[in-house]
C-alpha beads as a LAMMPS data file, in Angstrom:
LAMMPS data file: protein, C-alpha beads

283 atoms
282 bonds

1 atom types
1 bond types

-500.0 500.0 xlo xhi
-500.0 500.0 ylo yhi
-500.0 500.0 zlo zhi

Masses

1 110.0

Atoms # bond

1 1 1 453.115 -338.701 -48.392
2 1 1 454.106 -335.259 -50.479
3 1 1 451.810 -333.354 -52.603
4 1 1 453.353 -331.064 -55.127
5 1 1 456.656 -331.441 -56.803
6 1 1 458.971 -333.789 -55.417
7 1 1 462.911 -333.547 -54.542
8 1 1 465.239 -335.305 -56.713
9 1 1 467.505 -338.660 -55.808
10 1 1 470.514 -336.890 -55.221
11 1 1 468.483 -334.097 -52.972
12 1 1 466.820 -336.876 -51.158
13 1 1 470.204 -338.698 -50.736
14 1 1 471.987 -335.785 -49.408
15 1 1 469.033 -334.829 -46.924
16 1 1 469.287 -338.619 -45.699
17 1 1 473.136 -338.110 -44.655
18 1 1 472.693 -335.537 -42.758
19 1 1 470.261 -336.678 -40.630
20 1 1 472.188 -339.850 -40.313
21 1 1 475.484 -337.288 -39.642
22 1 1 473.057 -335.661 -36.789
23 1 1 472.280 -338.605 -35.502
24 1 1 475.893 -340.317 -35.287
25 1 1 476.733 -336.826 -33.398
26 1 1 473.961 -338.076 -30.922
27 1 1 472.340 -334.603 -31.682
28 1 1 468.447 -333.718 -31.380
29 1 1 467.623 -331.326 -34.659
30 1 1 466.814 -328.665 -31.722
31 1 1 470.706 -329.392 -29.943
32 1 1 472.053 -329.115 -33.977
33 1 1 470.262 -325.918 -34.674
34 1 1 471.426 -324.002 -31.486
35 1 1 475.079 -325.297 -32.108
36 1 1 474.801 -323.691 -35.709
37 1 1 472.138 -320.654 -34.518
38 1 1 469.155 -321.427 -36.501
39 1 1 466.195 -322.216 -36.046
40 1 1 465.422 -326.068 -35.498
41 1 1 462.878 -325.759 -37.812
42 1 1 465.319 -325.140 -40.590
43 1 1 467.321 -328.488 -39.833
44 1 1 463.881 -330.053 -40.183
45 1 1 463.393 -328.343 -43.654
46 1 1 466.595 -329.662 -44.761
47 1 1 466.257 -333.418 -43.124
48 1 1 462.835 -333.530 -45.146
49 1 1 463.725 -331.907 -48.432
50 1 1 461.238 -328.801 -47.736
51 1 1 464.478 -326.998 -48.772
52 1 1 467.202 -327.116 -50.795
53 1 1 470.683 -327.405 -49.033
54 1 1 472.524 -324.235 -49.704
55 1 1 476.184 -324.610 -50.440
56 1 1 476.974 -322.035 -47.510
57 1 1 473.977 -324.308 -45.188
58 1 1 476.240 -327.344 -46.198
59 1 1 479.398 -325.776 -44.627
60 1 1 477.811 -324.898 -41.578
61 1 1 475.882 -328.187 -40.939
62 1 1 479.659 -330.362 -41.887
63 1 1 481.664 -328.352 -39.406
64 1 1 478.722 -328.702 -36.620
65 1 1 479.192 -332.408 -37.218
66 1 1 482.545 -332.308 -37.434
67 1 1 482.569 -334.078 -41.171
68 1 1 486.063 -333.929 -42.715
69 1 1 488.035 -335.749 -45.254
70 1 1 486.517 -338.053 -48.301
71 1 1 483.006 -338.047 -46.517
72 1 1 483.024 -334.083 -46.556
73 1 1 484.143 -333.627 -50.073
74 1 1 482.004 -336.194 -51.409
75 1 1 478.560 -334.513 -49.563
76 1 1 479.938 -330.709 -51.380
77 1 1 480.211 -332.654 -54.646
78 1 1 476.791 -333.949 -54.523
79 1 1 475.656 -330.979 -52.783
80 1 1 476.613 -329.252 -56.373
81 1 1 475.138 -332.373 -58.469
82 1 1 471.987 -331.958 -56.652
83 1 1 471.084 -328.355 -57.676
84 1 1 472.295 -328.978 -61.295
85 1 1 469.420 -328.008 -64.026
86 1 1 468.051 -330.880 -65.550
87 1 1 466.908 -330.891 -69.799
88 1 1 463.459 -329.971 -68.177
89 1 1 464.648 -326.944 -66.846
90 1 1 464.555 -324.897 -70.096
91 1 1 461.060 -325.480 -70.224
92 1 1 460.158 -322.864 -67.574
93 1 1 456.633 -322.159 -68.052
94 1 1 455.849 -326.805 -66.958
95 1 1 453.689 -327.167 -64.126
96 1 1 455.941 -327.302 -60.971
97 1 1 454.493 -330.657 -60.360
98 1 1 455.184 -332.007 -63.995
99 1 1 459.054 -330.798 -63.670
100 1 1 459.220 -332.779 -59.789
101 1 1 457.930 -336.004 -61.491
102 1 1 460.454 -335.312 -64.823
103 1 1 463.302 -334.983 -61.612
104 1 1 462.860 -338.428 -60.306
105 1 1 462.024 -340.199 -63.229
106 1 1 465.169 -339.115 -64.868
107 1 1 466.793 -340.469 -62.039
108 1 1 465.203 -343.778 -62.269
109 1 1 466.759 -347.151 -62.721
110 1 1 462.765 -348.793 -63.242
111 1 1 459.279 -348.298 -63.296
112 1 1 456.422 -350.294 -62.725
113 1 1 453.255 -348.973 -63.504
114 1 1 449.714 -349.377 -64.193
115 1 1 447.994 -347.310 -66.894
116 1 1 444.107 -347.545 -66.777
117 1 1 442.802 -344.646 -69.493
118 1 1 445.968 -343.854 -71.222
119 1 1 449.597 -345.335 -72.340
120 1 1 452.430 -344.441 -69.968
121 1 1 453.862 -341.018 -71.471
122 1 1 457.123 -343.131 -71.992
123 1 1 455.657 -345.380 -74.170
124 1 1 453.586 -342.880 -76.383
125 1 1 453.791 -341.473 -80.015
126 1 1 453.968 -338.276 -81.075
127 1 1 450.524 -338.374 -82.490
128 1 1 449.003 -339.782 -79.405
129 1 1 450.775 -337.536 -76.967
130 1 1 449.511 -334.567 -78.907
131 1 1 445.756 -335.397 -78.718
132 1 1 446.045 -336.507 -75.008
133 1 1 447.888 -333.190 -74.328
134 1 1 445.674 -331.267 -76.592
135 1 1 442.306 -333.169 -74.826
136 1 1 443.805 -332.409 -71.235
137 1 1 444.961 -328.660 -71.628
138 1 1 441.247 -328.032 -71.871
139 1 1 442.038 -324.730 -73.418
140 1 1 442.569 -322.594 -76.435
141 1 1 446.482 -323.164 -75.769
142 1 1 448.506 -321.753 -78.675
143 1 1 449.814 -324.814 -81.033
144 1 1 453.033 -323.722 -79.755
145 1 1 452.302 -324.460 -76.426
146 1 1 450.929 -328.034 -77.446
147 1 1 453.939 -328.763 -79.311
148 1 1 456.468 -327.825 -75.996
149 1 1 454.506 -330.187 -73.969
150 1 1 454.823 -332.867 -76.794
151 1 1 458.351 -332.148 -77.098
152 1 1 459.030 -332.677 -73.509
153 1 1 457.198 -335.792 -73.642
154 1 1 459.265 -336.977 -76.126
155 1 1 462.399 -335.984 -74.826
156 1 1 461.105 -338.175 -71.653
157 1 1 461.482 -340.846 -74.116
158 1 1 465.458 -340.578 -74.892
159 1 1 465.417 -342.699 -71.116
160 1 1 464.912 -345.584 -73.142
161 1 1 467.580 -345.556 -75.554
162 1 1 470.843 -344.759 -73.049
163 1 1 472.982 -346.495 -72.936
164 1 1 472.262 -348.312 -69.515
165 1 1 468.428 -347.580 -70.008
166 1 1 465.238 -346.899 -67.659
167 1 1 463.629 -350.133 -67.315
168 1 1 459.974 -350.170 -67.275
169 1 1 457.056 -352.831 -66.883
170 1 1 454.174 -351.153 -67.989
171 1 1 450.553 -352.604 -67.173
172 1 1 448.103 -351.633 -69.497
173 1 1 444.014 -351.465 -68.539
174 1 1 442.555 -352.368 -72.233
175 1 1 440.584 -349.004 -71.556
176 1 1 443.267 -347.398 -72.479
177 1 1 443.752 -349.309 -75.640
178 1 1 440.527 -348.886 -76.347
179 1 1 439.296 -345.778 -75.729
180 1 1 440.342 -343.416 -79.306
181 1 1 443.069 -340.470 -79.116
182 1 1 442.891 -339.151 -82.056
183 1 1 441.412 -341.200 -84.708
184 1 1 441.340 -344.961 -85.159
185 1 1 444.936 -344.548 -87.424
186 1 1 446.346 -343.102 -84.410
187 1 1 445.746 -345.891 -81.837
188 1 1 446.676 -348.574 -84.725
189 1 1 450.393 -346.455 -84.545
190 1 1 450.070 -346.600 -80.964
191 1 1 449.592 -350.477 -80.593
192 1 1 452.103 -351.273 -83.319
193 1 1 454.584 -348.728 -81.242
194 1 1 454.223 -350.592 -78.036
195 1 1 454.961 -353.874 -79.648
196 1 1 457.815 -352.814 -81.080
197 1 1 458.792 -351.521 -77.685
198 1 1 458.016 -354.232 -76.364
199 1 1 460.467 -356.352 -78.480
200 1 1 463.690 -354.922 -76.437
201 1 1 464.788 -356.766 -73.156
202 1 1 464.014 -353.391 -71.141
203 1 1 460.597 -353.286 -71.588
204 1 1 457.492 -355.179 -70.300
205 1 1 454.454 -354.760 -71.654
206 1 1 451.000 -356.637 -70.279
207 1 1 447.700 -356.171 -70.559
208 1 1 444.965 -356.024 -68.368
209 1 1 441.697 -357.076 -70.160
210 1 1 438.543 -356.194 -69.209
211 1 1 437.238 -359.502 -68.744
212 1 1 439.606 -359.967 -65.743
213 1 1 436.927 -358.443 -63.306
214 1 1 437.569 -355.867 -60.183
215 1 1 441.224 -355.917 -58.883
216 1 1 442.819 -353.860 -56.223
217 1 1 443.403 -350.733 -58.829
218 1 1 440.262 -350.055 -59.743
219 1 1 440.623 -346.576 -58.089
220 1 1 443.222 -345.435 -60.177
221 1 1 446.464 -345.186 -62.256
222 1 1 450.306 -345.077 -60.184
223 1 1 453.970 -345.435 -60.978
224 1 1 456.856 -346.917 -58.516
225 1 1 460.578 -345.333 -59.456
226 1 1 462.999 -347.663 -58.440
227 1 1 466.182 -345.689 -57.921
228 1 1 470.175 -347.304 -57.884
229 1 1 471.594 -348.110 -54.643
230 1 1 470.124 -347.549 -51.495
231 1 1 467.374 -345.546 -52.099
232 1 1 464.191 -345.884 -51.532
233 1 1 461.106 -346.631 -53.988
234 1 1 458.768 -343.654 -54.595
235 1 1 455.266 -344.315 -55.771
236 1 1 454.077 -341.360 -57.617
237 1 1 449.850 -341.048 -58.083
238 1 1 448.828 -337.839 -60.468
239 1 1 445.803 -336.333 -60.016
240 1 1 443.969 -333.291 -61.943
241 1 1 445.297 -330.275 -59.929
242 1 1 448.566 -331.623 -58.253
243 1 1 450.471 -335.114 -57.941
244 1 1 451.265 -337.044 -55.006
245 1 1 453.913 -338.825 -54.196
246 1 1 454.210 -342.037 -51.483
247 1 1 457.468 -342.769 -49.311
248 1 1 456.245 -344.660 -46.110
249 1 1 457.864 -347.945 -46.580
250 1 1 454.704 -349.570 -45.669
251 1 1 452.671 -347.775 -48.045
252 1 1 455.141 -348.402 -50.815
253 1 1 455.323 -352.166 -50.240
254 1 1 451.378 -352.387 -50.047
255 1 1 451.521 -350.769 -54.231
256 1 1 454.644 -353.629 -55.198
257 1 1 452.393 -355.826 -53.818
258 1 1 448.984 -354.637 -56.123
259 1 1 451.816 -354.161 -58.956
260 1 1 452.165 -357.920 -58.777
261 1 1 448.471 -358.913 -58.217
262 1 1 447.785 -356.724 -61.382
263 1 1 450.607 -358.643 -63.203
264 1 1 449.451 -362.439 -62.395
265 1 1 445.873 -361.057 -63.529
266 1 1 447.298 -359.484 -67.120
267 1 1 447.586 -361.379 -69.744
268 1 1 450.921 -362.316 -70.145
269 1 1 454.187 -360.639 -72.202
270 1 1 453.347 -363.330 -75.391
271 1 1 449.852 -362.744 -75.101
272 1 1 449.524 -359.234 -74.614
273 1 1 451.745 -359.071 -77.715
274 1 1 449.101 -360.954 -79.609
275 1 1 446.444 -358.666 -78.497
276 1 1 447.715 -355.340 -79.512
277 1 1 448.551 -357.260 -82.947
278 1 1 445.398 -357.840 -82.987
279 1 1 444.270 -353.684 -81.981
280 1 1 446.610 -352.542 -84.385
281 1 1 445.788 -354.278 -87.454
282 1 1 442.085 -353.768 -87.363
283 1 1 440.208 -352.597 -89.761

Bonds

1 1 1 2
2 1 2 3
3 1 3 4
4 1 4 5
5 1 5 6
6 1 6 7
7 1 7 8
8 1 8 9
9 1 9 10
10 1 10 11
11 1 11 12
12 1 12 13
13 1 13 14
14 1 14 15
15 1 15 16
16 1 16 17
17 1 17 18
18 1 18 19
19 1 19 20
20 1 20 21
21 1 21 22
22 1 22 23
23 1 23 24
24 1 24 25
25 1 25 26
26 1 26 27
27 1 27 28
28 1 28 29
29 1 29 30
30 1 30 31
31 1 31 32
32 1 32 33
33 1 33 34
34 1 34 35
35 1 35 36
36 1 36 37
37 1 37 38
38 1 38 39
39 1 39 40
40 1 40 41
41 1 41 42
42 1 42 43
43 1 43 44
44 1 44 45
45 1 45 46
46 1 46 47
47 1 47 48
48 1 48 49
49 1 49 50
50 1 50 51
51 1 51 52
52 1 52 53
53 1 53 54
54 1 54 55
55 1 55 56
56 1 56 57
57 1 57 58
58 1 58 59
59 1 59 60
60 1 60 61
61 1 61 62
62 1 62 63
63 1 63 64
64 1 64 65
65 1 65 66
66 1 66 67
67 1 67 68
68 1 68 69
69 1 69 70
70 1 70 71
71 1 71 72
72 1 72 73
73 1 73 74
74 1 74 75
75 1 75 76
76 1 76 77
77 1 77 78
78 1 78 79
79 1 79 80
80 1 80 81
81 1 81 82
82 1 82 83
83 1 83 84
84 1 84 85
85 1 85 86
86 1 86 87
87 1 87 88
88 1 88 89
89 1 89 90
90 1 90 91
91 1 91 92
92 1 92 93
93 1 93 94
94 1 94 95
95 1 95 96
96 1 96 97
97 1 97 98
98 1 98 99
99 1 99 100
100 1 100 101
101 1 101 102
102 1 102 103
103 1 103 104
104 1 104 105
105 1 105 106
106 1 106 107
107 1 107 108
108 1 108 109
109 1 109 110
110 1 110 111
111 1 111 112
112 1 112 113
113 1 113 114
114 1 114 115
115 1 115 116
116 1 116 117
117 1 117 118
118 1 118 119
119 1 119 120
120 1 120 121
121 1 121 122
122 1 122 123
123 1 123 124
124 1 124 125
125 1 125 126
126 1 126 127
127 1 127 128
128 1 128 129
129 1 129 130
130 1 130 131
131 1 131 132
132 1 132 133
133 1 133 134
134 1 134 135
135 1 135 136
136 1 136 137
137 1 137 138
138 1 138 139
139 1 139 140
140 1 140 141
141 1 141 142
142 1 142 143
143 1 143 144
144 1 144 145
145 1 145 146
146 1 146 147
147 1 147 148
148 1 148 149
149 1 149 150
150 1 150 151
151 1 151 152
152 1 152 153
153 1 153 154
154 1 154 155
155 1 155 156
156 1 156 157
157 1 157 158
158 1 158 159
159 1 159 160
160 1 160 161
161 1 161 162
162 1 162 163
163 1 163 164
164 1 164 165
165 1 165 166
166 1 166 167
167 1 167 168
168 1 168 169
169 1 169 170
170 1 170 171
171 1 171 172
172 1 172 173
173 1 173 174
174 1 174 175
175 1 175 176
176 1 176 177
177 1 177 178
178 1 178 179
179 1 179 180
180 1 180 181
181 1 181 182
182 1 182 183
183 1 183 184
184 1 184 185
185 1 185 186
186 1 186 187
187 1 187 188
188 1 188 189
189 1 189 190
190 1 190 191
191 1 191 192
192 1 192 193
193 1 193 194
194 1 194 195
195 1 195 196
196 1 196 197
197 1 197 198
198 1 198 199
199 1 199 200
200 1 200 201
201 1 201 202
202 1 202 203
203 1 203 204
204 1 204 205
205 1 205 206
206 1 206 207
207 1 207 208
208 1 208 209
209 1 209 210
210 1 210 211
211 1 211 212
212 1 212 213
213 1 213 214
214 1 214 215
215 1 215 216
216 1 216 217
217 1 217 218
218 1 218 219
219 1 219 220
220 1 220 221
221 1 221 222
222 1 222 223
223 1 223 224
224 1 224 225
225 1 225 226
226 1 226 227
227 1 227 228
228 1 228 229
229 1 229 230
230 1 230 231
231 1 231 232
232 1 232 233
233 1 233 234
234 1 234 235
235 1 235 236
236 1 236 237
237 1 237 238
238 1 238 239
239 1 239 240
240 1 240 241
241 1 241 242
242 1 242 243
243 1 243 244
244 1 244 245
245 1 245 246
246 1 246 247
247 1 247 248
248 1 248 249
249 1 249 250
250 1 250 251
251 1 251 252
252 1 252 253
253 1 253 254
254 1 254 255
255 1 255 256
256 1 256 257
257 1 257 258
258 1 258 259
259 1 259 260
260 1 260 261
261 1 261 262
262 1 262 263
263 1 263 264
264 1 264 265
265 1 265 266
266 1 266 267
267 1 267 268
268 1 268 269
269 1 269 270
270 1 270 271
271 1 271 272
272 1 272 273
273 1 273 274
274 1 274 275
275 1 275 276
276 1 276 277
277 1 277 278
278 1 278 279
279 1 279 280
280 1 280 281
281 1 281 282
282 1 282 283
């Protein structure tokens, strides 16, 4: 478990084959460091993206493990691909934790997640991402401010429309379709939006009504990335003054398996449709 903002895929990945070079060297981290003359605690840094690889750190750590040929130049290359700025990066004043999340979810292949008091920032509007952003600031931001946070989330959004896009099952508590951002115009938009989402093969939409009692994520909100190839799901939990994000493989699996609890309790794709028809074309 990691609180604060978390690495990206390709830092993740290119922590993972180290270790697994260390290991296939039959090196300790403590025999590795004294061959290169760090610190072992540095090699643990790396192995657990504490810290970033350094270009200079990658030499080093190849020639200990004597790593030549395709494997070599393929680890610099990503090595370079991993400390690329992202779109987010422009926006330098975000919340360190808010930029980490923005990092993985960018390189996504899916999400499943469960939304209990609000929509999934992917699936928002503009006008209901502004009053969420504008309730949660809980400040006399300047509308400037406001309106780079509702850009960002927005930008979020282009995911969607790639060509190869983010796929995402979102689960929807009817507390969050319920409760007002805004005004009552506002949430009609937003329903209407989500079925319309809803209509392309990338996107799952359910709803969890209230009349389907106490279930196993009644303590809060979560997201699971699913990433290509071999890496491994992330569940990522926000909270009010940092974010959290869950790797054990055991705690992972225990979330997939709530994830599909919460599904077989939601009403299902053709239904859920019918009830934010219904939400958005009230009077």
């Amino acid at each position: 478990m990691m609180a604060g903002s978390g690495p990206t895929v390709r830092q993740r990945r290119l922590a993972t084959e180290l270790r697994r070079l260390r290991e296939l060297q039959g090196l300790t981290g403590e025999q590795a460091a004294r061959r290169i003359g760090w610190q072992p605690s540095k090699i643990s840094r790396i192995e657990h993206c504490i810290s970033r690889v350094k270009a200079a750190d990658l030499i080093a750590l190849l020639n200990a493990y004597e790593v030549s040929g395709k494997v070599r130049q393929s680890l610099i290359t990503l090595q370079v691909s991993a400390r690329e700025q992202g779109w987010w990066d422009v926006y330098d004043d975000l919340p360190s934790d808010y930029a980490g999340y923005i990092g993985l979810e960018s390189d996504a292949a899916a999400i499943r997640c469960y939304s209990m008091q609000l929509v999934h920032g992917l699936l928002q509007t503009e006008d209901y991402a502004r009053a969420v952003i504008t309730a949660t600031m809980m400040s006399e931001e300047p509308a400037e401010e406001i309106d780079r946070r509702v850009e960002v989330r927005m930008t979020r959004q282009a995911a969607l429309g790639k060509p190869d896009p983010l796929r995402i099952h979102s689960i929807i508590d009817e507390a969050a379709l319920r409760r007002v951002m805004g005004d009552s115009k506002v949430m009609s938009e937003q329903c209407a939006h989500l079925l319309a989402q809803a209509r392309q093969s990338h996107v799952t939409i359910q709803v969890l009504p209230h009349d389907a009692g106490a279930h196993p994520a009644v303590v809060g909100p979560f997201a699971i990335l699913n990433f290509p190839g071999p890496h491994p799901d992330v569940v990522y939990i926000e909270a009010l003054a940092s974010s959290i994000y869950i790797e054990a493989d055991t705690e992972v699996h225990q979330y997939h398996q709530v994830f599909n609890h919460l599904s077989a309790m939601a009403l299902n794709p053709d239904d859920s449709h019918t009830f934010l028809h219904i939400i958005a074309t009230a009077p």
